[in-house]
C-alpha positions as CSV (number, residue, x, y, z in Angstrom):
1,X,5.5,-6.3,8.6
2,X,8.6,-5.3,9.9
3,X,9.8,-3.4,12.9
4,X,12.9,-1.3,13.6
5,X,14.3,0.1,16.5
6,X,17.1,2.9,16.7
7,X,18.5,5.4,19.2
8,X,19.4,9.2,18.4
9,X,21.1,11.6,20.4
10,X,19.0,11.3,23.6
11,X,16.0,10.0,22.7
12,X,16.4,5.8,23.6
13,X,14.9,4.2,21.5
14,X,13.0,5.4,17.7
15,X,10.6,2.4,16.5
16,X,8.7,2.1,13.3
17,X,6.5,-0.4,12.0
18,X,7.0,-0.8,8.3
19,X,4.4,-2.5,5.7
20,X,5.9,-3.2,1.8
21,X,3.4,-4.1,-0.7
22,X,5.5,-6.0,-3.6
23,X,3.3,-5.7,-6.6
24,X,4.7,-9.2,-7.4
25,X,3.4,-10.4,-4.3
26,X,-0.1,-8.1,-4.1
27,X,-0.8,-9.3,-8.1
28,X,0.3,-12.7,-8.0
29,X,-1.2,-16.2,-6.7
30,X,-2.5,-15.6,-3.6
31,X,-2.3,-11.7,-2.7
32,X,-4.5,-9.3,-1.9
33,X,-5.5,-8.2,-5.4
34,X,-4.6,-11.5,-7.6
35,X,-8.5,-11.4,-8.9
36,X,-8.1,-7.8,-11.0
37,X,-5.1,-9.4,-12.9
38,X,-2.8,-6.5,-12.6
39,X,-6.1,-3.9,-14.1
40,X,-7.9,-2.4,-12.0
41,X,-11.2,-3.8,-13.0
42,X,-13.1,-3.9,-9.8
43,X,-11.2,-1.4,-7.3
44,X,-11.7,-1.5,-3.3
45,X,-14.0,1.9,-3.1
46,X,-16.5,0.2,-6.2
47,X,-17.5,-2.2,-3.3
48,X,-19.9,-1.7,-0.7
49,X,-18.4,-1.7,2.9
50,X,-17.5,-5.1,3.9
51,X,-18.1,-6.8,0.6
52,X,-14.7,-6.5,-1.2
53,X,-12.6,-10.0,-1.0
54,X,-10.7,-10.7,2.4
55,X,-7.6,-9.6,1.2
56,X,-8.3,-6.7,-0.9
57,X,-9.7,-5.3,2.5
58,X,-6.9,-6.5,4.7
59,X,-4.8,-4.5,2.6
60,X,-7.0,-1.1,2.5
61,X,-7.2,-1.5,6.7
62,X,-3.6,-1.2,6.5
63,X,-3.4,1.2,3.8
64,X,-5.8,3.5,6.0
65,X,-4.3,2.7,9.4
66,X,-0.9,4.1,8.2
67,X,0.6,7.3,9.4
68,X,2.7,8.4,6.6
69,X,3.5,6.7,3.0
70,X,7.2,6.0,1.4
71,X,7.0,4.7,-1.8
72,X,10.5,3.1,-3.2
73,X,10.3,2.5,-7.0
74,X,12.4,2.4,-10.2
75,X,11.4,5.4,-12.8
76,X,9.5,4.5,-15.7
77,X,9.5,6.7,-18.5
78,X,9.5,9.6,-16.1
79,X,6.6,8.1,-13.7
80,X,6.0,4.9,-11.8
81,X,5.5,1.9,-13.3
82,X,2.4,0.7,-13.7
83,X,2.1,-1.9,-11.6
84,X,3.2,0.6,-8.8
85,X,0.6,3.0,-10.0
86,X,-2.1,0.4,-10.7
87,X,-1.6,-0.9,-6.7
88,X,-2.6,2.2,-5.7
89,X,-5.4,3.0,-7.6
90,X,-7.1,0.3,-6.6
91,X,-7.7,2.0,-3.4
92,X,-9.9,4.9,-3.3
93,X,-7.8,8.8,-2.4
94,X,-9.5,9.1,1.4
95,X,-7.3,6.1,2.1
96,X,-3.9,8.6,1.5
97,X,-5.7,11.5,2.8
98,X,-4.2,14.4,4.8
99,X,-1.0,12.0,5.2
100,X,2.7,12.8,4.6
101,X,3.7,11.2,1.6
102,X,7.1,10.6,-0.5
103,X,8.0,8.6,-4.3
């Protein structure tokens, strides 16, 4: 988590609390999804509430709790890559819902 402050014009001060989910770090030894080995083999909506593993809901609190959604990649072959793609899947649409979005 990470904080930023600004001013414009007249307005003081402009903060925003920023999350970045590194699939590196999400996938790998220790993070939230390291279980589904980079597949999604069980994803956070296939559990019943309160039942996926600490982290995996950790990370769909925050996922929900956001107000918007920036996502910074590479392209692909025209897409994301998958491990981009992959992250998010794991986490069912209602969590993105009705929430301004950019790739």
């Amino acid at each position: 988590i990470s904080t930023r402050s600004s001013s414009l014009g007249d307005i003081e001060a402009i903060t925003h609390e920023l999350t970045v989910f590194d699939p590196i770090e999400v996938f790998g030894k220790g993070g939230a999804l390291e279980s589904s080995g980079a597949e999604i083999r069980t994803p956070h909506f296939f559990f019943k509430s309160g039942e996926a593993p600490d982290g995996m809901e950790a990370m769909a609190k925050k996922i929900k709790d956001a107000d918007c959604y920036l996502v910074v990649t590479p392209e692909y072959n025209h897409t994301l890559p998958p491990s981009i793609s992959g992250m998010i899947s794991h986490f069912g649409g209602s969590c993105y819902a009705c929430k301004p979005s950019g790739i």
